[in-house]
Every structure is written in C-alpha cells, then in structure tokens.
C-alpha positions as CSV (number, residue, x, y, z in Angstrom):
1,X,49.7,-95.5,128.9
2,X,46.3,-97.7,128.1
3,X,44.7,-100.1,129.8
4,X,45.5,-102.6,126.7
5,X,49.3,-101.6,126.9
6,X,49.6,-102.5,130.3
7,X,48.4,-105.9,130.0
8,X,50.8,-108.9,130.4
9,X,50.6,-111.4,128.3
10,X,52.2,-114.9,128.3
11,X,54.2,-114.4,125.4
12,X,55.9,-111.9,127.3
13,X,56.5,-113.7,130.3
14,X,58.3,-116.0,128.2
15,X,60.0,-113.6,126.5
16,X,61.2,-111.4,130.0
17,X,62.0,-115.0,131.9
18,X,64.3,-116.5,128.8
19,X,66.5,-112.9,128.4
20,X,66.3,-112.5,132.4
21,X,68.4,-115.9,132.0
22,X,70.4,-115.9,128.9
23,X,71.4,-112.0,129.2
24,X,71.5,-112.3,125.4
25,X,68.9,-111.2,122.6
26,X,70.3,-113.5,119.9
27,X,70.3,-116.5,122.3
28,X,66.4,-115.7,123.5
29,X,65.4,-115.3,119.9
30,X,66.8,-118.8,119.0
31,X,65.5,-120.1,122.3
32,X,61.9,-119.4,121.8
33,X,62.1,-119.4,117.8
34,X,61.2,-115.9,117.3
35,X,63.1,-113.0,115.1
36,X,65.9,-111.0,117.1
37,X,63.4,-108.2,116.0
38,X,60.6,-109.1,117.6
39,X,62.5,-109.9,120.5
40,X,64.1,-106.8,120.7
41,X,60.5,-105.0,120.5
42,X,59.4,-107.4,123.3
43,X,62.1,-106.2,125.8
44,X,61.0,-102.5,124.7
45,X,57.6,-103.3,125.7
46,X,58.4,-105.0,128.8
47,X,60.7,-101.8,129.4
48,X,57.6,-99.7,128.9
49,X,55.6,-101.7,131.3
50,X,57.8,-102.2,134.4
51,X,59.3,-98.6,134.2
52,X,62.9,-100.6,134.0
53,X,65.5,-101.1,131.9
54,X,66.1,-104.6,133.1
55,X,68.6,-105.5,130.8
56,X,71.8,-103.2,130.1
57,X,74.6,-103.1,128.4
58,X,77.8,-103.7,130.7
59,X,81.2,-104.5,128.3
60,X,80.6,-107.6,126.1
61,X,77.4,-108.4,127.6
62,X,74.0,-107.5,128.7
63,X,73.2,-107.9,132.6
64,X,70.0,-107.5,134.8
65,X,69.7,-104.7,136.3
66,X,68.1,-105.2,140.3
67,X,64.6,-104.3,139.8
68,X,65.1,-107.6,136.8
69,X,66.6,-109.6,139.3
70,X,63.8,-109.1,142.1
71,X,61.3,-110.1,138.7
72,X,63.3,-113.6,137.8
73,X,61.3,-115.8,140.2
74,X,57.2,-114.4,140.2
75,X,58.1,-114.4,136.4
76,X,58.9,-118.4,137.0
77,X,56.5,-119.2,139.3
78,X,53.9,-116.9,136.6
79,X,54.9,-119.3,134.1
80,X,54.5,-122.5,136.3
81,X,51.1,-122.0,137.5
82,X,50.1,-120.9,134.0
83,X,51.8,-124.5,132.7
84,X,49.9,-126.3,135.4
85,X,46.2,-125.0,134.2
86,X,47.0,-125.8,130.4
87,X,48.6,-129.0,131.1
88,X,46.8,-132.1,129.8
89,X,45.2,-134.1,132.1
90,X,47.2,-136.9,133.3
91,X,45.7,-140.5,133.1
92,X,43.9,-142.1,136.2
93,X,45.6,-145.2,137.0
94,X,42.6,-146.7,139.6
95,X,44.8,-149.1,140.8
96,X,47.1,-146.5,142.5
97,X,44.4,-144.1,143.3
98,X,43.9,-143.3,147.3
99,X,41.3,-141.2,146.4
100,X,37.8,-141.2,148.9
101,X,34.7,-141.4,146.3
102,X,31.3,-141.0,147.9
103,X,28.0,-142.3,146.9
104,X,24.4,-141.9,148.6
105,X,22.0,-144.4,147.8
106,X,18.3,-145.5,148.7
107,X,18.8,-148.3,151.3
108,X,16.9,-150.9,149.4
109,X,19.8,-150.9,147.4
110,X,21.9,-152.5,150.2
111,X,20.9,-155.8,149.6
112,X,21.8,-156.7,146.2
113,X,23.4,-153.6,144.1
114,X,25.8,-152.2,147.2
115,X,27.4,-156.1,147.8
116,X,28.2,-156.2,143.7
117,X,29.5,-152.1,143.7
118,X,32.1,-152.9,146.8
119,X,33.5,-156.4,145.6
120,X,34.2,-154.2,142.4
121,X,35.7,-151.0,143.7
122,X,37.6,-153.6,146.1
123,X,39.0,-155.5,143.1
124,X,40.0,-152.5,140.9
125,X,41.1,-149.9,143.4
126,X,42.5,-151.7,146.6
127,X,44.0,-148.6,147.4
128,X,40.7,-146.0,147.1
129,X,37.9,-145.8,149.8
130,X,33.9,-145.9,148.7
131,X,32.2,-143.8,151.5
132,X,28.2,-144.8,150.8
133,X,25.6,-142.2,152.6
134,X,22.6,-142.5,153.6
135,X,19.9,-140.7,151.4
136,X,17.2,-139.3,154.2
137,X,15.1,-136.5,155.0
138,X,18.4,-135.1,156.4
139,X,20.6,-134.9,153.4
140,X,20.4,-132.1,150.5
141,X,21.8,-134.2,148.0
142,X,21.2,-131.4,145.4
143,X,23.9,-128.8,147.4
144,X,25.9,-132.1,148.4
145,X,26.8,-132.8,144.6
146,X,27.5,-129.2,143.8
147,X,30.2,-128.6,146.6
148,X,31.7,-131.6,145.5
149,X,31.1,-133.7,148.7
150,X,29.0,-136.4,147.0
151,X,30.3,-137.7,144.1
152,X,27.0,-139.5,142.6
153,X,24.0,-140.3,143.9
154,X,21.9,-143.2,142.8
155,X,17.9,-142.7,142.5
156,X,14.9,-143.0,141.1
157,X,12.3,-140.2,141.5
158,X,10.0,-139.5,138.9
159,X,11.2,-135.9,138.3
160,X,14.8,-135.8,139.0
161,X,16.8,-131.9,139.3
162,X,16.7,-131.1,135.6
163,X,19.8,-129.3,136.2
164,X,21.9,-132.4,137.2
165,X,23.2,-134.9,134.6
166,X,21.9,-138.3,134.7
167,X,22.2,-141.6,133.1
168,X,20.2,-145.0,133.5
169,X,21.2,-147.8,135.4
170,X,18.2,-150.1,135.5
171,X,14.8,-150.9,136.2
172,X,12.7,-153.5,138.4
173,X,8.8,-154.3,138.4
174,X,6.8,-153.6,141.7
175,X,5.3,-156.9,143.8
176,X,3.9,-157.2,147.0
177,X,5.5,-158.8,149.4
178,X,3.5,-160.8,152.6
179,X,3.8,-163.6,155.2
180,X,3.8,-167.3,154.4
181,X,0.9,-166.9,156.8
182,X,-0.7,-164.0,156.0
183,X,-4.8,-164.7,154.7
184,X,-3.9,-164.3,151.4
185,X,-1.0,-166.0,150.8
186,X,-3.4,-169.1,150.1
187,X,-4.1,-167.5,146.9
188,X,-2.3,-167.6,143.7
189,X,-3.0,-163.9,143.0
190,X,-4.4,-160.9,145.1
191,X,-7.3,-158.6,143.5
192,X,-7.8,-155.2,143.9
193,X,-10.1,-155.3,146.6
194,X,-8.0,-157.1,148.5
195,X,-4.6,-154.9,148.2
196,X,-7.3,-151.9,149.5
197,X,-8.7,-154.0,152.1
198,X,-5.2,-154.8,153.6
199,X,-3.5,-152.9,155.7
200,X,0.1,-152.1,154.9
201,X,3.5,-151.4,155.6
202,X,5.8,-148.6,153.9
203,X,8.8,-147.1,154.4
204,X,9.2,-143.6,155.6
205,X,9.5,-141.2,152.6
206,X,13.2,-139.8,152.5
207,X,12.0,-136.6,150.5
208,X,9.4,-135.2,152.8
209,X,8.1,-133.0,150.2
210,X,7.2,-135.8,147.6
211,X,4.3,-139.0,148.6
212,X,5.5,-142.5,147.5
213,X,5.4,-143.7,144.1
214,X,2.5,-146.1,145.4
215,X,0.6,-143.3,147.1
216,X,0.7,-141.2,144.4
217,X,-0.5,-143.6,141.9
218,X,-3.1,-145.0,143.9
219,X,-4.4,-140.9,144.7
220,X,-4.3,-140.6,140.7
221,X,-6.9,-143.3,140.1
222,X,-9.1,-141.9,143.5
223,X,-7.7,-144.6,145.9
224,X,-6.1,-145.0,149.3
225,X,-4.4,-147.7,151.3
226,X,-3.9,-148.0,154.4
227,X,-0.6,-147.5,155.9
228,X,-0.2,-148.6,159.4
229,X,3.2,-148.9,160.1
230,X,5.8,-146.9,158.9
231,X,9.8,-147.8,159.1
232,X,12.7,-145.9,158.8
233,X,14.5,-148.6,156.8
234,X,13.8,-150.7,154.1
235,X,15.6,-153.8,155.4
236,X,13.4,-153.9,158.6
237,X,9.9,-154.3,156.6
238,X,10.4,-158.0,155.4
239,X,10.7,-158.9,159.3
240,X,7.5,-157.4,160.1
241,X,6.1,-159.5,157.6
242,X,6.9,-163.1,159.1
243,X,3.8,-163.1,161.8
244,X,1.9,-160.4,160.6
245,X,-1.4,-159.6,158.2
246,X,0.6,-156.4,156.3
247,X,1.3,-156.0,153.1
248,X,4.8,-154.3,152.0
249,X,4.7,-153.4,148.3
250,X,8.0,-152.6,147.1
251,X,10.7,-154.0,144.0
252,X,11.1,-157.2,142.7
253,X,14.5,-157.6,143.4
254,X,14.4,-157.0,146.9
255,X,11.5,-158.8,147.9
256,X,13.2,-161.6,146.0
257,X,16.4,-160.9,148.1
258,X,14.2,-161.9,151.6
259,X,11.6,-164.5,150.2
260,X,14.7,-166.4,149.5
261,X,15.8,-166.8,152.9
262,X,12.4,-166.1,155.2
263,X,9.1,-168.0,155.4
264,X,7.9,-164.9,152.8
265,X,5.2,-165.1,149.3
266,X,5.9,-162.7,146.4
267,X,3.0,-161.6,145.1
268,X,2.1,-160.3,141.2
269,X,0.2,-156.2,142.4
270,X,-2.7,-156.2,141.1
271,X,-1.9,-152.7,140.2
272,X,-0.3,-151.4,137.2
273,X,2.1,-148.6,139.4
274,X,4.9,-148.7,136.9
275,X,8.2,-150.3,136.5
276,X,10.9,-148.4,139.3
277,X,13.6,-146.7,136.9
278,X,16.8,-146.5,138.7
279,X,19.7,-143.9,137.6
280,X,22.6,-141.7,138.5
281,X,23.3,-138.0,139.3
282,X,25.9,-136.0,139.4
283,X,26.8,-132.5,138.9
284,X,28.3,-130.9,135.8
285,X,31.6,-129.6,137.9
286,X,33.3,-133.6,137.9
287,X,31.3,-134.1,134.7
288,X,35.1,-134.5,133.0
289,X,36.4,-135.7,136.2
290,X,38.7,-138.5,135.1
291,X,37.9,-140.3,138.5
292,X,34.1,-139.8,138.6
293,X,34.0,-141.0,135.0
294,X,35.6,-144.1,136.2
295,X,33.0,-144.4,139.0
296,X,29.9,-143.9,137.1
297,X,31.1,-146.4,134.5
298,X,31.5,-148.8,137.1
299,X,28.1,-148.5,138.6
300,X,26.8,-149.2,134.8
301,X,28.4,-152.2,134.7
302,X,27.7,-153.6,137.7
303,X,23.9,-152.8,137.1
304,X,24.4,-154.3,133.8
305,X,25.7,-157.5,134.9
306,X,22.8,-157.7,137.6
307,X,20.8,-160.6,136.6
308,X,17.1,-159.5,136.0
309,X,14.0,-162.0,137.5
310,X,12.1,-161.3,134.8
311,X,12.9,-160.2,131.1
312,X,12.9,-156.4,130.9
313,X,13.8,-153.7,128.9
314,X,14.9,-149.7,129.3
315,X,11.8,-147.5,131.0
316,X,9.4,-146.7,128.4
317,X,6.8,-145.1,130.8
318,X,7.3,-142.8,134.0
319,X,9.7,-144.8,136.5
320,X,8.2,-145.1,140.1
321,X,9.6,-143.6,143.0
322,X,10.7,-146.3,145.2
323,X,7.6,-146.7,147.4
C-alpha cells in the first residue's frame, strides 16, 4: 500500500466514529449527508487501512468487531482535538478575564502614563492583574516578547527590532530641567554655551550597547557635555536638582510632573535634539491574540487622552531615545 493510501484524513474519522456508533450504513450516510455509496467505499478504505473488518454482519445488523471497539474513543478524542484547533475564537469578555498581562516600560513613564494605564485596567478588568517590569540593562526584552512572557513593551529608541510590530503612542519635546537656584535659572532662556558649560545629570542608559539620544546628538554636531552624575532611576534626578548647579535634560512631561510640586525651572534646550517618539512592541505570535489586542488598544487610548503641554503632532523626524 502507498504512502498516500495510508493517510487518514478527517473525513474518515468522521466517517469510522459515526458507523462505529450507529452499526448502520444507511443511518451514517443520512447522518453526515453523504451517498450510502460513498459511505460504503469509506468503510472499505478504512478496512484497507486498519487491517480490520470493523464492522460485520451479525443477523439483522452490523456490529463492531473488537479491534473497532478498542478504535471508538482515540477516534473521539481525534475528532475533539481536531474541533478544538478549527473552532472560532471565542469572544474576550475583559470583565471576567483573570488573565496576568505584562508590560515593561521606561521608568520615566511612572509618573504620568503608568497612574492613567492602572486606573483603566482597574476599571475594565477588576478581575485581571497588570504586572509592569522594569526595562534595564538586565532584561532582553527582544527574547522576553517572543516566549510570550512580556506581553508589550512600551519605548522609544530610534531604531526599534524591525522584526517586532509596533504602533505609536505619542510624542513629547525635550527641556531642561534645573534648580530654582541654580545660576541660570535667573534667565529666561539658556544658550548654547551655557548647556556645554554646565555640568549635568543623566540617567544610566538601560541598553548598554546604545549612548542617549542627547549624547548622540550632541557627538553628531562634534559636541560633548559633561555628565557628572549618573542615576539608575529617572524619578531620583529631579531631587538632585533642588540644591544643586546640574542640569537634567529630559521630556516635557515629566519635568512638568516635578516642577509642579518642587522649587524646580523648566527650561526651552537650546538644542534642536528632536521630539521623543513613544510606541509599543510586541511580537507577531499574540499579534491576533484577542487579549493583547485589548491591551494595546488600551494603551492607545490612554496616551490619546493624555493632555499634551504644548500643541503637537505625530513624529515627523527621528524620535529621540529617552535621554
């Protein structure tokens, strides 16, 4: 016998599971809306196949022989798990979901987009648990999202994986950010020579392979601040600021966040580095992932409904890394 002949197919299963339980060709054929023909050549085939009988002819009826008998329930459970990978997807209902959904995130996000994403989640799936990581020098976010352990991750490199879908979420202009004390803050704007001359704080890089956004712009047109402290988080820079003479350069939005509540000056940079172009990641394996769908759509609308400082519009030029 071929290769090809000894292939089972699904029509078959059907066939061999509906006269395994009717013991009747006529009944099967009506069953499965198919010729008492083509049924009959079905059970030939299947005869062919498992070397059996499996159905025979005992007075006014057919019965299984025991070889059938011992093929009634893999040819069930066949037909279930073939039933369960064709089956339409079932609707998410969030509001029952326990599922865990996990995010990694850039810690200057903490102070304004995290508060709006939770009090969301909260309101829509009660039930469901948001698990926000850390994104560090520590965490391969790239093998995360293909295992499946990260769900999304929110960024904003210049060059993100070109392998990994991605969609915008929004963008913020870069300011520096000093002490109410600090030399300069008598002035109404800082010049060039006087972001160069300053010495500055910045955060610790959390992709040791890549220099900041600011760095990297300020190396393009042949310049160089100096960086004399560097912190591990973002929230811990503004501090630093109060009784000090550094100069933190960073997103509009969060400097905004701490000048609102510390003695702190937002200043216009007196260099162009770009507008910081936020978005989300994830990998093409939950791309039709009912649940992850629901996530990433929620994350655009809560960065849709955060109110801008300034009038902006989608990234025309090449976002900035956050510094």
């Amino acid at each position: 016998m071929s290769q090809q002949s000894k292939q089972l197919d699904v029509q078959l299963l059907k066939v061999l599971n509906t006269l395994l339980t009717e013991q009747n060709i006529t009944k099967t054929s009506v069953k499965l809306n198919q010729s008492q023909p083509a049924v009959s050549a079905a059970l030939r085939r299947l005869r062919e196949l498992t070397g059996d009988p499996l159905l025979i002819r005992a007075k006014s009826k057919m019965v299984p022989t025991e070889h059938a008998l011992r093929l009634l329930e893999p040819t069930r459970n066949a037909l279930r798990l073939i039933e369960s990978i064709t089956a339409e997807r079932g609707i998410f209902d969030v509001a029952e979901s326990a599922r865990t959904f996990s995010v990694a995130c850039p810690d200057s996000l903490s102070f304004r987009f995290l508060p709006s994403l939770i009090s969301q989640f909260r309101a829509l799936a009660p039930r469901a648990r948001l698990v926000v990581h850390p994104l560090n020098e520590g965490v391969d976010f790239e093998a995360a999202l293909e295992k499946g352990t990260l769900d999304l991750v929110v960024g904003n490199w210049p060059t993100p994986p070109q392998w990994l879908r991605k969609s915008a979420l929004f963008d913020d202009d870069v300011v520096c950010l000093i002490g109410q004390s600090h030399p300069l803050a008598k002035y109404e704007e800082m010049t060039v020579a006087q972001y160069m001359r300053s010495e500055h704080v910045a955060p610790t890089p959390y992709l040791l392979d890549q220099r900041s956004a600011i760095d990297a712009c300020l190396e393009r047109q042949k310049l160089e601040r100096k960086v004399v402290v560097n912190v591990p988080y973002f929230g811990l820079a503004p501090y630093l600021l109060m009784d000090s003479d550094l100069v933190f350069t960073t997103s509009r939005a969060f400097a905004e966040h701490f000048a609102a509540g510390l003695p702190l000056k937002i200043m216009h940079s007196p260099i162009d580095f770009g507008d910081m172009c936020y978005y989300q990641l994830w990998h093409e394996r939950c791309h039709l992932s009912p649940e992850v769908k629901w996530l990433r759509d929620l994350l655009s609308t809560v960065a849709r409904h955060l109110a801008p400082s300034r009038p902006r519009t989608v990234c025309s030029r090449q976002p900035a890394m956050e510094p």
